[in-house]
C-alpha positions in Angstrom: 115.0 146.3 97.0 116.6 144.5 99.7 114.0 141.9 99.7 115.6 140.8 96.3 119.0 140.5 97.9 117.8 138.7 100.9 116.1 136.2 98.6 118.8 136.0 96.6 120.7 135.3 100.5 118.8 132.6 101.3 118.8 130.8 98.2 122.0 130.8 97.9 122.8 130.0 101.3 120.3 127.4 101.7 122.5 126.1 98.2 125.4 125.1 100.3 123.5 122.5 102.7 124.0 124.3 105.8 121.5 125.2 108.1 120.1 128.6 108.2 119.2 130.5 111.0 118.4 134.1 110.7 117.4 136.7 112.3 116.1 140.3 111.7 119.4 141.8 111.3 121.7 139.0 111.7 123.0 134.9 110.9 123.5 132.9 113.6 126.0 129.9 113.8 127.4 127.5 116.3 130.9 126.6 114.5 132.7 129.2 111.9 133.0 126.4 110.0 128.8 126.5 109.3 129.2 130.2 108.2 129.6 129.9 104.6 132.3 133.4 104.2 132.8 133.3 100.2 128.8 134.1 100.6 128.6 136.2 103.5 131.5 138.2 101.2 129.9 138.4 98.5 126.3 139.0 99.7 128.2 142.3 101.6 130.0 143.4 98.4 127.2 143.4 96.5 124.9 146.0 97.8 126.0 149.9 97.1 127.1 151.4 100.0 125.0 154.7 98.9 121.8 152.1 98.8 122.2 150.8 102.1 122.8 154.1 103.9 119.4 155.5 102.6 117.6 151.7 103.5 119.5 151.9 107.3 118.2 155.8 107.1 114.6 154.8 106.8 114.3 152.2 109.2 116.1 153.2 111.6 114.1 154.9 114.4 114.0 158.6 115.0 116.6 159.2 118.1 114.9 161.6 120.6 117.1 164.2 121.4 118.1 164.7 125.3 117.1 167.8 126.8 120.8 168.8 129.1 
């Protein structure tokens, strides 16, 4: 599912002649000016809360728990 978003991301982002430079988890920029923000918005507002909660919930590693 989130592949579809991300594609959608990139696309888009690649749309508006800046450079892209991603991460795993994260955009990286020298200037806020080279951080398109209607699309950063946008992209965040568009994914359901609910969906990424469950997506964040199964990727994100089992914590051990700590023995006091």
């Amino acid at each position: 599912m989130f592949e579809d978003f991300y594609t959608a991301f990139e696309t888009a982002y690649r749309e508006t002649g800046k450079r892209l430079d991603v991460g795993k988890s994260c955009v990286r920029f020298r200037k806020l000016e080279h951080l398109p923000l209607d699309l950063i918005g946008k992209t965040i507002t568009s994914i359901p809360m609910a969906d990424f909660v469950e997506h964040v919930k199964k990727v994100q590693s089992p914590r051990k728990s700590r023995k006091s």
